[in-house]
Structures are given as C-alpha cells and as structure tokens.
N, C-alpha and C positions, 0 to 999 in steps of 0.2 A: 482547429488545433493550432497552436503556437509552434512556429519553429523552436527549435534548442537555441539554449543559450549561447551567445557569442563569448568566446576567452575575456572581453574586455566586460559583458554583463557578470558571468560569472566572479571573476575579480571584485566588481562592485557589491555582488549578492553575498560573498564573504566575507567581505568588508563591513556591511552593515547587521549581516549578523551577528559578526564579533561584538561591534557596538549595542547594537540589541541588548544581547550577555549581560555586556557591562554594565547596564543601565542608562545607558546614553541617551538623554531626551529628544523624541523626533525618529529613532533608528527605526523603533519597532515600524513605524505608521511608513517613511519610504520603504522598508526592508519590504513589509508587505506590498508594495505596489508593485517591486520586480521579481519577489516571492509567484504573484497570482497568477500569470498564465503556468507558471511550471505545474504549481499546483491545480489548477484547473486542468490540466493536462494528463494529470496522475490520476483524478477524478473522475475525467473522462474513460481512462481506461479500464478501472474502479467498475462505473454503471455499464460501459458495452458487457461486461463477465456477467453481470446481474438479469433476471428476466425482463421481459418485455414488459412497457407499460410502469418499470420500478416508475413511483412517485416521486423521488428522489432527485433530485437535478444537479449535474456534478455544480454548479455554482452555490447551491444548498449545503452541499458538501463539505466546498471549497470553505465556506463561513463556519459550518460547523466545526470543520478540525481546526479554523484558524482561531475560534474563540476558548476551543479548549487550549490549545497553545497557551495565549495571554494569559488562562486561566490557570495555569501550570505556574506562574511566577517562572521565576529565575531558571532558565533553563540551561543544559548543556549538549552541546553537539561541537564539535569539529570542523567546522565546515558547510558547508550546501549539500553538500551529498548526505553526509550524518541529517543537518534539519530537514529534507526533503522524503529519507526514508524514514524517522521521525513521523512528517507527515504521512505518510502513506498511513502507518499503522494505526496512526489514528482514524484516518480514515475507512480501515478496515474493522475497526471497532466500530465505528459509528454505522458501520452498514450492518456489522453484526446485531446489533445492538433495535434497527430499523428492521433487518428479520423476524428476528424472537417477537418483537412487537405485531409487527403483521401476520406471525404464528398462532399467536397469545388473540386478537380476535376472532381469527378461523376457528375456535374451540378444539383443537386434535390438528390443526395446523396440516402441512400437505405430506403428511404417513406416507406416501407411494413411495416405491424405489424407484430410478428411475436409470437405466444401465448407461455407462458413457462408454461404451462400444465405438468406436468408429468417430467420437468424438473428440477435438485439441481439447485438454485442459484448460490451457490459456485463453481460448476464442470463446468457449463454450457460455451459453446464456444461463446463468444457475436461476430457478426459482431459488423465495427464501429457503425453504428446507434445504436445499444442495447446498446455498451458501456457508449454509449451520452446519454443512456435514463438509464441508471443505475445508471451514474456520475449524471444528473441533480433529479433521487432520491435522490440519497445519500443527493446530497443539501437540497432538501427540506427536508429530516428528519432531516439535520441538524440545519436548522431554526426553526422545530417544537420542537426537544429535541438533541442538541446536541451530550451527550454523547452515547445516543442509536446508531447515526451514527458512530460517534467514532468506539465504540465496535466492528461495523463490517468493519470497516476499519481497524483494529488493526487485528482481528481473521482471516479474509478474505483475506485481500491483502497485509496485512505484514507479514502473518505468524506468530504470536505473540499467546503463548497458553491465554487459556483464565484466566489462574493464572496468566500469567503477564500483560496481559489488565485488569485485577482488580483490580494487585498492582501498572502500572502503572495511573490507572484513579481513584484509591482510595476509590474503590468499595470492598463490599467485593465478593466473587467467586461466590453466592449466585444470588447475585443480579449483576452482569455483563452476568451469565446465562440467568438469566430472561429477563433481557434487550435485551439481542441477540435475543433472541427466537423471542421479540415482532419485533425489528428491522427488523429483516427476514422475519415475515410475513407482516409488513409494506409494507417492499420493494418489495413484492412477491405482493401483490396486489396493487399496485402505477404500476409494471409493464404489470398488467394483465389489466390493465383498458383502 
C-alpha cells in the first residue's frame, strides 16, 4: 500500500489534471503515473470488501477503470479528490459488472442469504451476491437521499477521509458524519432484511 499523497504530490496531481481536461499533450500519460498508486490503493480496498479467492487483481482493476476514463473523452472533475472518487465509482461498476458475470455462470448464482450480524460493513468479505445486494442498496439510498449514498461511497470505497467527502460534497465535517452514520445503518438494515 502507498502512503498518501504529500501537499507538494497533490499540488502536481491537480495540476496535471487540469491539463489532462484541457487537452494538453503528454498530461494524461504523467497524470497517470502519479494517479496509480492512489488508485491502486482504492482498489486495493475495493478487493479486501470482495470474497476470497476474487479473480480480480486491484492492478486489473486499476487498468480497467483507468481505460474506461480515456475512454470517457473529455472529462470533468475539480480536482483530485472529484477524479479519484470518479475513479472509485468506476471501479465499483466494474466489480459490479465482474459479479453479475460470475452470477450469470453459476446458473441461479449464490440465492443464500447470508445474515451480517456481528459483522463491519466496511471490513466485511462480500461473495458476488452480497456485492449485488450491497450495489443495488447503495442505489436505492441513492434515490432515497443521494448524498448519504455518496458519503459512503466516497469513505468506503474510495478511501476519501471524511474531511474531504465533506469538502468534496460541500458539507460541513459535522454533518458528512452524521450522514454516514445514518447511511451505514440504512445500509446495515436494507441488508439484514
């Protein structure tokens, strides 16, 4: 795992995103060089959630979200923090995406319930199925309140502290806490049910 960014990496990772944006020839190709440990690092945290044995490798990962990026054209974000949870979500597609696939050969896919009693959300190893049943919460919190979903998409599976899902969602720290908290037992009983 990569330590975090230094103020003076960050500074540059913003800088060449901008240029990226812009079109600036050369950006994209360094941006991603000081891009890939962050995102490997979001990835990583990505496959510890997922079962044992995922196929998946957060550096498989890491390529996949970063090709669908390029493959986005012209993109916009704000910042590192915007491109990074950006990345996450893609990267929570693409594992959604590697579920339903590995569902879809099992014929009836893994039907058990399976109780999260006594188990972190956050820590927790999801077979595919849980992941599918955690993906289609998250949706539905997200059509009930958006940014509460947000929040724990940002904290959870981008690795984002919850100072900068506050300063990125425009929340104050306060109230991106309280929001988590509700989020989590939202999602904690959406999957107990």
């Amino acid at each position: 795992m990569s330590p975090p960014e230094s103020p003076e990496e960050a500074a540059d990772v913003t800088s060449l995103l901008a240029r990226w944006q812009s079109g600036e020839e050369g950006a994209r190709e360094r941006a991603a060089e000081l891009v890939y440990p962050e995102l490997r690092r979001i990835a990583a945290a990505y496959l510890r959630r997922e079962r044992a044995g995922h196929t998946l490798q957060p550096t498989a990962l890491v390529h996949e979200a970063f090709i669908r990026l390029v493959q986005a054209g012209r993109l916009r974000f704000d910042g590192r923090q915007q491109f990074y949870a950006l990345a996450a979500q893609l990267m929570r597609h693409i594992l959604v995406d590697h579920a339903r696939a590995a569902l879809a050969q099992k014929r009836g896919g893994d039907a058990a319930k399976v109780s999260l009693e006594g188990i972190d959300l956050p820590d927790s190893r999801l077979a595919a199925g849980r992941f599918l049943e955690l993906h289609d919460a998250l949706d539905r919190l997200a059509a009930a309140d958006p940014r509460k979903a947000r929040i724990v998409e940002l904290r959870h599976f981008g690795g984002l502290t919850l100072e900068e899902s506050a300063a990125l969602l425009g929340v104050s720290i306060a109230t991106a806490h309280r929001e988590q908290r509700f989020a989590e037992a939202w999602l904690s009983q959406a999957l107990s049910s």
